[in-house]
C-alpha positions as CSV (number, residue, x, y, z in Angstrom):
1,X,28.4,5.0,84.3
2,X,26.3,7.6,82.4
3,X,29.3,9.2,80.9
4,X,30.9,5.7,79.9
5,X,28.0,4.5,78.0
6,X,28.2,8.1,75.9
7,X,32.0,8.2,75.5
8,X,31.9,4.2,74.5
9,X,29.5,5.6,72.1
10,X,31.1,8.2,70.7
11,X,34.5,6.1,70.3
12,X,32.7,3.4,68.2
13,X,31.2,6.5,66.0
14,X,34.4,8.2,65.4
15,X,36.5,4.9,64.9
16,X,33.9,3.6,62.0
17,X,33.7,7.0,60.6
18,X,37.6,6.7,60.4
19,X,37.7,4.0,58.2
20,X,38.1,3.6,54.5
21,X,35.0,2.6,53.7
22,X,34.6,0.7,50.0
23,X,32.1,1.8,47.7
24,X,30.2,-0.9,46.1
25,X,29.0,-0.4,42.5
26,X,26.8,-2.1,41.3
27,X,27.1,-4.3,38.3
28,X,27.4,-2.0,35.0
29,X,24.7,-3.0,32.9
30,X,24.5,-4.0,29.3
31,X,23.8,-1.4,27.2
32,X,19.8,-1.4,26.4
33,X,19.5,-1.5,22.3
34,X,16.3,-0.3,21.3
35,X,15.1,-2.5,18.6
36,X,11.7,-0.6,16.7
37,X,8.8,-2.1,16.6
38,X,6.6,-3.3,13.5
39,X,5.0,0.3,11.7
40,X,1.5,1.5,12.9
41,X,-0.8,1.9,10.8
42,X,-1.1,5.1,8.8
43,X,-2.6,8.0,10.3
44,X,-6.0,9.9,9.1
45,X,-4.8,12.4,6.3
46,X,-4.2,16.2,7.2
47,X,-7.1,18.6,6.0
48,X,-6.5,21.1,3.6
49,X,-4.0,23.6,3.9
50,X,-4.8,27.7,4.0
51,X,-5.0,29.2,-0.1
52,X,-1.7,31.1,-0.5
53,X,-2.1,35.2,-0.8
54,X,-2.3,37.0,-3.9
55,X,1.0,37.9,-5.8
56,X,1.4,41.4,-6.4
57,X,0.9,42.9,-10.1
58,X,3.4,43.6,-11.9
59,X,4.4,47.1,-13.2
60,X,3.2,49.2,-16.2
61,X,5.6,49.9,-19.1
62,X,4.5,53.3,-20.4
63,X,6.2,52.8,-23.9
64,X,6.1,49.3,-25.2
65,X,9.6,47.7,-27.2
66,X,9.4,47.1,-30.8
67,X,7.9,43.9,-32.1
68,X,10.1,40.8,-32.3
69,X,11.0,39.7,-35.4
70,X,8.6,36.9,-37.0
71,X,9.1,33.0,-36.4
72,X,10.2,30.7,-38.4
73,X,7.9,28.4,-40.8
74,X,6.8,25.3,-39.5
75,X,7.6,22.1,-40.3
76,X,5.3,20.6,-42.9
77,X,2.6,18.1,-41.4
78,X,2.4,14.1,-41.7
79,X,0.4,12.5,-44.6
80,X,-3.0,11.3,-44.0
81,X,-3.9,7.7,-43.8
82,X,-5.1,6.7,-47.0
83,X,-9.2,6.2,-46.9
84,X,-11.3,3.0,-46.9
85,X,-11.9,1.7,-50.2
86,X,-15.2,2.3,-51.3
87,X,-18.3,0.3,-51.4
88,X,-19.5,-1.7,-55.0
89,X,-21.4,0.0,-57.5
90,X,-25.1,-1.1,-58.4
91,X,-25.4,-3.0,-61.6
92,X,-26.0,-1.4,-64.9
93,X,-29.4,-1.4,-67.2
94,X,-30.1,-4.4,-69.0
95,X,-29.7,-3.7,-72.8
96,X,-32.5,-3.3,-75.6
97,X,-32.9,-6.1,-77.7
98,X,-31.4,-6.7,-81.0
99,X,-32.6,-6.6,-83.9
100,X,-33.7,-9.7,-85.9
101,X,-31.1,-10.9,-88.7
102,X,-32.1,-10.8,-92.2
103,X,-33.4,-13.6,-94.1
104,X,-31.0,-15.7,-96.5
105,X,-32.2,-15.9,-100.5
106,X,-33.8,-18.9,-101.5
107,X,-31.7,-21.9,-102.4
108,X,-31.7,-23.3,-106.1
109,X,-33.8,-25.8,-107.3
110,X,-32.5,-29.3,-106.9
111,X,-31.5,-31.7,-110.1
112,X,-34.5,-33.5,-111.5
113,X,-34.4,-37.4,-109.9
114,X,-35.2,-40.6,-112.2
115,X,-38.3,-41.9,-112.8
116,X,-40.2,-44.7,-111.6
117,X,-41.0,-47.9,-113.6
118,X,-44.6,-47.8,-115.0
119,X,-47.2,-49.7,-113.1
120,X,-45.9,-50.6,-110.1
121,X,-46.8,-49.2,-106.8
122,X,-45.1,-48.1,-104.2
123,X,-46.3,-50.6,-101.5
124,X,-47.0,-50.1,-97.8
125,X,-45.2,-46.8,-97.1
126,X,-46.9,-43.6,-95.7
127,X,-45.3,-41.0,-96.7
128,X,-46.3,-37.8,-94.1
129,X,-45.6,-34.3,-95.7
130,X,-45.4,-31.3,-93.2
131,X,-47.6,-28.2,-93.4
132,X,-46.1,-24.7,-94.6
């Protein structure tokens, strides 16, 4: 009975090792889109970069060329704007005074007028002559 146990054993092992046994898979799964999220907010800005070297000079020409041949004249320039019209002169000198005109000649004497009648008077008129 020891060995039976053992061999039953063993039988059961090598008959379920003998089988076809079916794999199971599991379900495939969707395929994960990654959607981005909203923009972050914008970093601290980057310091200074290091100053570039020193270009090397360039070389000497021991004889120089000839001189290049001279430009042409410009173009002649714009026209100013004309200038603000200027501001009102003062007003002249009053004049001298003219001279007085000359006096006319004297008129001729007037006709003789009729005389009166004898004796009578001239009644209540005032007659008022004017000083020269």
């Amino acid at each position: 009975m020891k060995y039976s146990m053992l061999l039953a054993a063993l039988v059961t092992m090598l008959g379920l090792a003998a089988c076809d046994k079916t794999t199971v898979a599991p379900p495939a799964t969707a395929p994960v889109v990654i959607v981005p999220g909203p923009a972050g907010p914008t970093g601290a800005t980057g310091s200074t970069g290091a100053t570039g070297s020193t270009g090397s000079t360039g070389s000497t020409v021991a004889v120089p060329g000839p001189t290049g041949a001279t430009g042409a004249t410009g173009s002649a320039g714009y026209d100013g704007a004309q200038g603000a019209t200027g501001s009102k002169g003062s007003t002249g000198a009053t004049g001298s005074a003219g001279y007085d005109g000359a006096t006319g000649a004297t008129g001729a004497t007037g006709a003789e007028g009729t005389k009166g009648d004898t004796g009578k008077t001239g009644g209540d008129t005032v007659v008022i002559v004017p000083a020269k």
